[in-house]
C-alpha positions in Angstrom: 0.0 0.0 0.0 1.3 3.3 -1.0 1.8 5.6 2.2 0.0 9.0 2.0 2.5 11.2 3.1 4.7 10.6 0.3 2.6 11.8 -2.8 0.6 14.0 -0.7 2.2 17.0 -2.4 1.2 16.0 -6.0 -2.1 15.0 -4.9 -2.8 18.1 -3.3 -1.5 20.3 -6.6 -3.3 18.1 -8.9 -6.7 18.7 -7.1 -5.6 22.9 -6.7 -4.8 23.1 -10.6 -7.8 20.9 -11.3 -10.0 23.5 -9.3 -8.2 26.6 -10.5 -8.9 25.1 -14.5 -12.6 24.6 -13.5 -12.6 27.7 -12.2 -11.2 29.6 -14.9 -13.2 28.2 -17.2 -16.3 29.2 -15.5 -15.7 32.6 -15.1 -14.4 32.5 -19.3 -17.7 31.3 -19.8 -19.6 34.0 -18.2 -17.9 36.5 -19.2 -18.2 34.9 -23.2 -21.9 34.9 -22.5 -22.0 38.4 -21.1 -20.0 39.8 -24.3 -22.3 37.6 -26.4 -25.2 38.9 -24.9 -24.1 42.4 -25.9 -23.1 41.9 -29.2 -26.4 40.2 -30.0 -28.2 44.1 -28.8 -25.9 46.0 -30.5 -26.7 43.9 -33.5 -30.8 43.6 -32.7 -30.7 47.4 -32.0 -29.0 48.1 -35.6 -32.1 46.0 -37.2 -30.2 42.9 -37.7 -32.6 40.2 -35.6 -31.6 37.1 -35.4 -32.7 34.0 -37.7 -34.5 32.0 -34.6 -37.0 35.0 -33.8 -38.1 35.1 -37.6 -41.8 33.5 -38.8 -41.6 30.7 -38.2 -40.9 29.5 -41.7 -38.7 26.4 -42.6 
């Protein structure tokens, strides 16, 4: 059986780069979203409107 205490280093920095990744990649995505969001207005206020709030029409 493999003691703890010797790979409890690289355990513990695998888990802290694992959660600053996820992290990271949260906050990326929100942010994406939020500039998304804007340049979808900026676009709708200009007239451009977006394919999926059309007719209806296939």
């Amino acid at each position: 059986m493999i003691e703890p205490g010797s790979h409890e280093g690289f355990i513990v920095a695998a888990y802290a780069l694992t959660a600053v990744v996820l992290v990271g990649m949260v906050i990326w995505i929100i942010l994406d979203g939020r500039a998304q969001r804007a340049r979808l207005e900026e676009l709708e206020s200009r007239g451009i409107r977006r394919r999926s709030a059309g007719s209806g029409k296939q």
